[in-house]
N, C-alpha and C positions, 0 to 999 in steps of 0.2 A: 365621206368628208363630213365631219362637223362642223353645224350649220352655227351664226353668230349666237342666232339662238338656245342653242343646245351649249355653245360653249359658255355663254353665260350664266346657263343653267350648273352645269358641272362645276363652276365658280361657287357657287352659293348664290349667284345673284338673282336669279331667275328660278321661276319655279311653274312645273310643265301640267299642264290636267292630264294624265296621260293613267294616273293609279286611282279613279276614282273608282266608288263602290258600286259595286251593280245596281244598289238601290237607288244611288243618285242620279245614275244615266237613263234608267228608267224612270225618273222625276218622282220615285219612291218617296212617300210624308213620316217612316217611322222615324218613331223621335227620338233617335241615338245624344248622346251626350255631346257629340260635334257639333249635328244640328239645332239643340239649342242652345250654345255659345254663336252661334250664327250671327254679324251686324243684322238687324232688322231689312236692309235695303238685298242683301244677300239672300238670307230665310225665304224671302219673298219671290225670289224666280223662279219659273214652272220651264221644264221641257220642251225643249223645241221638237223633238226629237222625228214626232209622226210629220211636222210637215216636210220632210226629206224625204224625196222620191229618190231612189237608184236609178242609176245609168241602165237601162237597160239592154240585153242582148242585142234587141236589134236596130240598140243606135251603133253598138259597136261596130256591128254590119256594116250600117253606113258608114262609118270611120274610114272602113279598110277599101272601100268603095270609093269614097274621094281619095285615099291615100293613089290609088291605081290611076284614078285619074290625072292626079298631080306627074307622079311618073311619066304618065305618056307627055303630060306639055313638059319635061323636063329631061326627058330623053332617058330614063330608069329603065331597064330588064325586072330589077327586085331593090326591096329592101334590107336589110339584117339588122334585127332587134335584138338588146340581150337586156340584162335584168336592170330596172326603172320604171319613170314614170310611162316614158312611150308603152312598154310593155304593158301596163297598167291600161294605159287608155285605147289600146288599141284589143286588147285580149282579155283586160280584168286578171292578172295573172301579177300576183303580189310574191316575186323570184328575188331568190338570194343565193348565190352559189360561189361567192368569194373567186378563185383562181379557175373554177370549173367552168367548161363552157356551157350554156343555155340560150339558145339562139330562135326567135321565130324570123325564117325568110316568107315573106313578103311577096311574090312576083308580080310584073305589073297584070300578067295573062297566066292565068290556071291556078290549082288550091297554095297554099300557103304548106310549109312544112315546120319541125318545130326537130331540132338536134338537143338530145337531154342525155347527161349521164343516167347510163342504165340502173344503176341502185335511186335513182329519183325518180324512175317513171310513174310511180305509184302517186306520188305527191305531185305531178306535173298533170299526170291525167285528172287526178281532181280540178283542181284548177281549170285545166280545161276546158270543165265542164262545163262555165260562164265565156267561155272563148266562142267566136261565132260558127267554127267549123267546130267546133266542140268535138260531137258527136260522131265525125268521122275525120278526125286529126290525124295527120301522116306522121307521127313521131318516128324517130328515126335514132337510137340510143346507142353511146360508142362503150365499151369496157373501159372503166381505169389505166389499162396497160394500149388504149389504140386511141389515134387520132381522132380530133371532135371534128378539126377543118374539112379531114378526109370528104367526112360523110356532107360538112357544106357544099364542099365542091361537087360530090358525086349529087346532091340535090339541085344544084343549077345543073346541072349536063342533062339529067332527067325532065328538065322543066326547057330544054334547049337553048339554055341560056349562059353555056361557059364561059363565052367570048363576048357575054355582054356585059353593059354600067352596073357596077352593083353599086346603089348609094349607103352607106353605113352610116350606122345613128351616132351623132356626133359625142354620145357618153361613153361609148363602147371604149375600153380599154386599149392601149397600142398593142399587147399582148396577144388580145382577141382579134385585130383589125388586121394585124403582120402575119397573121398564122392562119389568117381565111386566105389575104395575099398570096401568100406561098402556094397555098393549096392549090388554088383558082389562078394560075399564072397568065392564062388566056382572058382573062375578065378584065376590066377595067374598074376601078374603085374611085367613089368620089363623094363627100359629107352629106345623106341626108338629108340633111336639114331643110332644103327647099319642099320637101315633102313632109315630115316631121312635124317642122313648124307652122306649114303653109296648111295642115290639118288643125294643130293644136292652138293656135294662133284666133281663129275664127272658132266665136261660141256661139251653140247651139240655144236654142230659146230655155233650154232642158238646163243646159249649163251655167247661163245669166241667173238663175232664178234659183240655182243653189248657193251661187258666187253672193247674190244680194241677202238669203236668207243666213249665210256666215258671216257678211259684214253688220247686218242687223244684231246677230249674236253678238257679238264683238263690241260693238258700241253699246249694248246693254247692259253687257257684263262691265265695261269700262264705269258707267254711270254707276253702275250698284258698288261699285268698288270705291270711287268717287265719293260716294255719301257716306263711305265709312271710313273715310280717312278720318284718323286724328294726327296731334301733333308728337314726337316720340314713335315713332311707325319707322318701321327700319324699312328698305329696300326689298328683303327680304320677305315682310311681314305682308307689303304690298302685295308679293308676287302669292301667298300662299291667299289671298282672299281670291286671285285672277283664280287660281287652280279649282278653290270652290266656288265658285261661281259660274266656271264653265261647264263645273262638275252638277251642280244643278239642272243647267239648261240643256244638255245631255249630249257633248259635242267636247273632243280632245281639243284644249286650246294653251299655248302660253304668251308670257310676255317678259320682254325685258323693262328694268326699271329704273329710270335716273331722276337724281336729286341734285338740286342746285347747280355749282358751279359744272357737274357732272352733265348736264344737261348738255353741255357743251361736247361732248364725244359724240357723234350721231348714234355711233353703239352702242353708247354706253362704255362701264369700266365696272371691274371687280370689284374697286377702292368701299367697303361700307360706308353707310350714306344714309342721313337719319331727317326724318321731313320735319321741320321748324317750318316755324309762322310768317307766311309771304317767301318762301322758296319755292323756285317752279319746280315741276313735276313732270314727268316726261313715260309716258307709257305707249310701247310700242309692239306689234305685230298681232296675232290672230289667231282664228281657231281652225278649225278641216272641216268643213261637212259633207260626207258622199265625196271624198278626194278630193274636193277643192278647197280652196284658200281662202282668207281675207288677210287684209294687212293693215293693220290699221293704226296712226299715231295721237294720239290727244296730250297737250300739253296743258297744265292747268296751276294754281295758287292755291294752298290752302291759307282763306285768309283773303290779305288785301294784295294786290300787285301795285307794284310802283310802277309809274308814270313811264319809266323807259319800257321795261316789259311790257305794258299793255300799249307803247307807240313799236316795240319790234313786232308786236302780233298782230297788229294792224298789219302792217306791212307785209308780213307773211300770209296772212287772210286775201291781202289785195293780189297775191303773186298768186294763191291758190287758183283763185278766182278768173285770172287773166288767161292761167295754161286752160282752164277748162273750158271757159269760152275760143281759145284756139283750137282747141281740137274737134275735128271734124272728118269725114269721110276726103282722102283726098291731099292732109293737110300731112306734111313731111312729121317726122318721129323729134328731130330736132326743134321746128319752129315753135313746139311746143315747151318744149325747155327755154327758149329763147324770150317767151311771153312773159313765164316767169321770172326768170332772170333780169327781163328787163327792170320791172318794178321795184325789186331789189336792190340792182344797183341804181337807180333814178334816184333811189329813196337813202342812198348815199352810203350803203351796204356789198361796193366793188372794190376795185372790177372783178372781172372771172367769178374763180372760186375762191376769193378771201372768205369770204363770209359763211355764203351759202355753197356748201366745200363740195357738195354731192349730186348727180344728174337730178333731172325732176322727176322718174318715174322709170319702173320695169313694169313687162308685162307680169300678166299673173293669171294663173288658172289649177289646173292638177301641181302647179310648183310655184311656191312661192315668189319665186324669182324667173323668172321664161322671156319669151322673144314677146313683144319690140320691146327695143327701150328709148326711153325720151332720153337724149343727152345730145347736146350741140354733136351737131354735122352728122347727124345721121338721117340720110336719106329716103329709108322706108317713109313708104306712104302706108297714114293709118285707113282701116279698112271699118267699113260699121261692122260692130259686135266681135270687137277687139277689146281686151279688158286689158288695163296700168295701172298701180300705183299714180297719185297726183300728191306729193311731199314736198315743198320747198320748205325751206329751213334758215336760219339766220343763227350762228351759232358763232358765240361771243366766249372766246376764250379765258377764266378765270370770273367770268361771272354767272353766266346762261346761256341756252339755246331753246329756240322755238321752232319746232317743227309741227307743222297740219299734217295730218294724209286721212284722204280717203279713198277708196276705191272706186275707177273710172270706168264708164262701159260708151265707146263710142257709136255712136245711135245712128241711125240712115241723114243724119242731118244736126248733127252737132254731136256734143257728150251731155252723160248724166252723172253724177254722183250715186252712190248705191246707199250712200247715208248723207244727214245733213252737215254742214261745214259747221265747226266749231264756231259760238259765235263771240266767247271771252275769255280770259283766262278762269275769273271769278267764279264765270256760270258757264261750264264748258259744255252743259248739256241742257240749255233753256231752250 
């Protein structure tokens, strides 16, 4: 599925770090003719690159360890993974196999097995290699011409498990889920997800401190980008300073980028769009570091802002402000949206979603977008070292919108920001 991101990018509007030079990703100083066309505020970033520690093998371990756990208070035999992020986090195993099946099952009691098309074994065992059972993985590989489910099924009966709950990850295809079904007629089938997420959900000390040093990047790249605005700067031109910049500090990142009245789409829009003197600015989303995310929005002026804008950004600043003093160990996923929202409409920006059109916040970790999410009436309670977006937005159609976000990480007794709140539109990063 193509992400808003990636769609805007293939628009022309956005523009991805994703083709930078090996010299740049290594924080390389040769002085090619791009880098000295460089803004000065760009030139000047150094690589982040060695403070990124990997995931290691045997957090992976633990992964699959609480995964079994979760199982048994959830009543699981096995899980079935196929190609994603789950597969990533639980095996380090970057799979792509279109209509083909590739399956790791899971069981909550005994090793784990992994169903691969036989012409891919070579490529799956590599991979493996950073898998925790790596080294003695039970792959189990079907021909072109014979069933994949088959051999699913004949791997639960082995693990004595035919007739029991198999939870399937809730990305899996109907394709793939209908055709394990079939296979497994005596199993029961049921989402996942309580296991999935109830793993991916909760971050590790390992994983906050990657999540924080991507938001760090992200807001630096933002500010150096920031200091080389001029006026005449297409949308466009913004998005190729984000690409080098990220391409410096040595981390794949993009962003999408609105001007003016445009500011007003929370996605953004294709429409070309050229920055004049005192139209807001709207720059949104993040970079990867070690598979995780940041998301981050800063709305800014080049120039002076007028008197409305800098009372909607107040007001948005106050709504940021209010969800993150709500949220706490404890506290519903909704009430927190509720804090916000309150502010907003007090502040005569209602009811509902007139204004502020969008929930306050998703989770976020290996995916941009993941469980919980902050939106009225939902009843998860947040958990310490659960990470969300925190974005209220007031978006004013035919002239502007103002959106904050920063990245949330709720603590044993309240939350933190993993960067500082925007404090002007003027001075978006004093």
């Amino acid at each position: 599925m193509i992400s808003r991101r990636r769609f805007l990018e293939v628009s022309g509007v956005t523009a991805g770090a994703t083709a930078v030079s090996q010299s740049l990703l290594a924080g390389g100083t040769s002085a090619t003719a791009d880098e000295a066309s460089l803004p000065p505020s760009i030139a000047q970033l150094k690589s982040r690159k060695n403070d990124a520690v990997p995931i290691s093998k045997d957090e992976r371990r633990e992964r699959q360890e609480q995964a079994r756990k979760l199982m048994g208070e959830n009543a699981f035999d096995a899980i079935v993974i196929m190609e994603g992020t789950s597969l990533r986090y639980f095996a380090d195993m970057r799979w792509w196999g279109g209509e083909r099946t590739f399956a790791l099952v899971l069981p909550a009691k005994g090793a784990s097995f992994y169903v691969c098309p036989a012409f891919e074994e070579g490529r799956a065992r590599e991979q493996l290699a950073n898998a925790p059972d790596g080294e003695q993985a039970d792959v189990r590989v079907w021909q072109e011409d014979e069933s994949p489910y088959r051999l699913i099924a004949q791997g639960l009966k082995d693990r004595g498990i035919a007739s029991g709950k198999i939870g399937v990850e809730e990305s899996i295809r109907f394709v793939f889920s209908d055709g394990i079904a079939k296979a497994a007629p005596q199993a029961t089938f049921a989402s996942a997800t309580p296991v999935t997420a109830g793993c991916r959900m909760i971050k590790s000390a390992h994983e906050i401190a990657l999540m924080r040093l991507a938001s760090q990047v992200t807001l630096t790249v933002y500010e150096a980008v920031f200091r080389a605005l001029k006026e005449g700067m297409t949308q466009r031109d913004v998005g190729e300073l984000i690409e080098k910049a990220y391409g410096r500090m040595g981390f794949p990142g993009e962003a999408s980028v609105m001007v003016g009245e445009y500011t007003a789409f929370p996605h953004g829009s294709t429409t070309p769009q050229v920055i004049r003197e005192g139209t807001v600015i709207m720059v949104d989303d993040g970079c990867t570091v070690e598979g995780y995310q940041s998301d981050i929005t800063r709305t800014f002026v080049l120039g002076k802002a007028s008197d409305k804008m800098k009372q909607v950004f107040d007001i948005v600043h106050r709504a940021q402000s209010a969800a993150l003093a709500a949220a706490r160990p404890g506290a519903a996923c909704g009430s927190v949206d509720d804090a916000a929202r309150k502010v907003i409409k007090d502040a005569g920006y209602g009811p509902d979603y007139k204004y502020f059109t969008h929930r306050l916040g998703h989770g976020l970790g290996m995916d941009g977008h993941e469980w919980p999410y902050l939106v009225r009436g939902n009843p998860t309670k947040l958990l310490a070292n659960i990470t969300t977006s925190n974005e209220p937005g007031i978006y004013i159609r035919g002239e502007f919108g103002i959106r904050l976000e920063d990245d949330m990480h709720v603590t044993e007794d309240g939350a933190e920001l993993f960067t500082p709140q925007s404090p002007s539109l003027e001075e978006p990063f004093a």
